[in-house]
C-alpha positions in Angstrom: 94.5 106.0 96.4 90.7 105.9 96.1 90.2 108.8 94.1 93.5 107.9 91.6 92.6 104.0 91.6 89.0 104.5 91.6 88.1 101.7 94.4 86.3 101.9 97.3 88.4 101.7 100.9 86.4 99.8 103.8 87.9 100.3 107.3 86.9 96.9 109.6 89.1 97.8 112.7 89.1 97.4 116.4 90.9 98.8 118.8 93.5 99.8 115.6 93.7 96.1 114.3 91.8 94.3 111.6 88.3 93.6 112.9 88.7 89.9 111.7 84.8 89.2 112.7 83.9 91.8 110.5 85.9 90.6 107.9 84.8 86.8 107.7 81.3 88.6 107.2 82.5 91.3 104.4 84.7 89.5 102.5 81.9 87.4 101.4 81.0 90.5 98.8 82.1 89.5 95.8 83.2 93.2 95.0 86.3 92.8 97.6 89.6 91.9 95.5 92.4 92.6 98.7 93.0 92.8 101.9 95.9 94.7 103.2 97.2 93.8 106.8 99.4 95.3 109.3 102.7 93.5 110.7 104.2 95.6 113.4 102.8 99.4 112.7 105.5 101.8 112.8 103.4 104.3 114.6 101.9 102.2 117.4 103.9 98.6 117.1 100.2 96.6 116.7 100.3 93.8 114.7 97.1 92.5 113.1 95.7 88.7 113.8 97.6 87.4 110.6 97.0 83.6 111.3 93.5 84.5 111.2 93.2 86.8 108.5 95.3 84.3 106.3 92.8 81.4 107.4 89.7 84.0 106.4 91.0 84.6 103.0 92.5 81.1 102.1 88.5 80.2 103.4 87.1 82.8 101.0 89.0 82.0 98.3 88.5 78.3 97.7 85.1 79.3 98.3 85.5 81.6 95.2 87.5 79.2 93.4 84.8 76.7 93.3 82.6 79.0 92.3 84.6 80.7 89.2 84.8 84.4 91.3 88.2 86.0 91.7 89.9 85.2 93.9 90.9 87.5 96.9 94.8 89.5 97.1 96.3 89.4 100.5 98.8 92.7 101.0 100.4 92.4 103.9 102.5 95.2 105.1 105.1 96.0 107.6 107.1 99.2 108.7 109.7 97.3 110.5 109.9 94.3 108.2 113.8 93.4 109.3 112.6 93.3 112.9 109.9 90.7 111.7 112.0 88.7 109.6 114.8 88.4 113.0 112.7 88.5 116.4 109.0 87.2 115.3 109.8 83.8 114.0 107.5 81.6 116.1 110.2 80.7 118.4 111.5 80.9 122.1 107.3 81.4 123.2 107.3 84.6 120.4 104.4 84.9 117.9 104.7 83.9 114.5 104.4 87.2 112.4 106.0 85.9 109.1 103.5 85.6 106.8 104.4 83.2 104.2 105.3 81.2 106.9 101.9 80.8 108.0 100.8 79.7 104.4 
């Protein structure tokens, strides 16, 4: 996608989630447009920290706003998106992992 799009790709993980450290510092560059998260991996079942990702680029972006940049894109993605939307609702002692209902 780098090569067809022509963007650059930045990896900030750790331990095979978003490195959100990393990203409050690199999201700053006014060359980032999107982020893309992870919800449930279908590979490994890790789920990136999307409460704080969210609160990074909701931060970054009326940061942005103020100052006329565009804004940042948030792509979240996940492999097993009907076992999000039915077992990860924030309920019972479970995690939140819907993301617009973190918004």
């Amino acid at each position: 996608a780098e090569r067809r799009f022509g963007f650059e790709l930045v990896r900030l993980y750790d331990c095979g989630t978003l490195d959100t450290r990393r990203l409050a510092v690199e999201i700053r560059d006014p060359r980032v447009v999107a982020v893309y998260s992870q919800t449930l991996s279908y590979t490994d079942g890790i789920s990136d920290d999307l409460e704080a990702i969210l609160a990074i680029v909701e931060a970054e972006n009326e940061r942005r706003s103020g100052a006329g940049l565009p804004l940042v894109t948030l792509v979240n993605d996940s492999c097993l998106a009907f076992c999000v939307l039915v077992h990860n609702d924030g309920r019972g002692g479970r995690g939140c992992l819907r993301l617009l209902d973190l918004a």
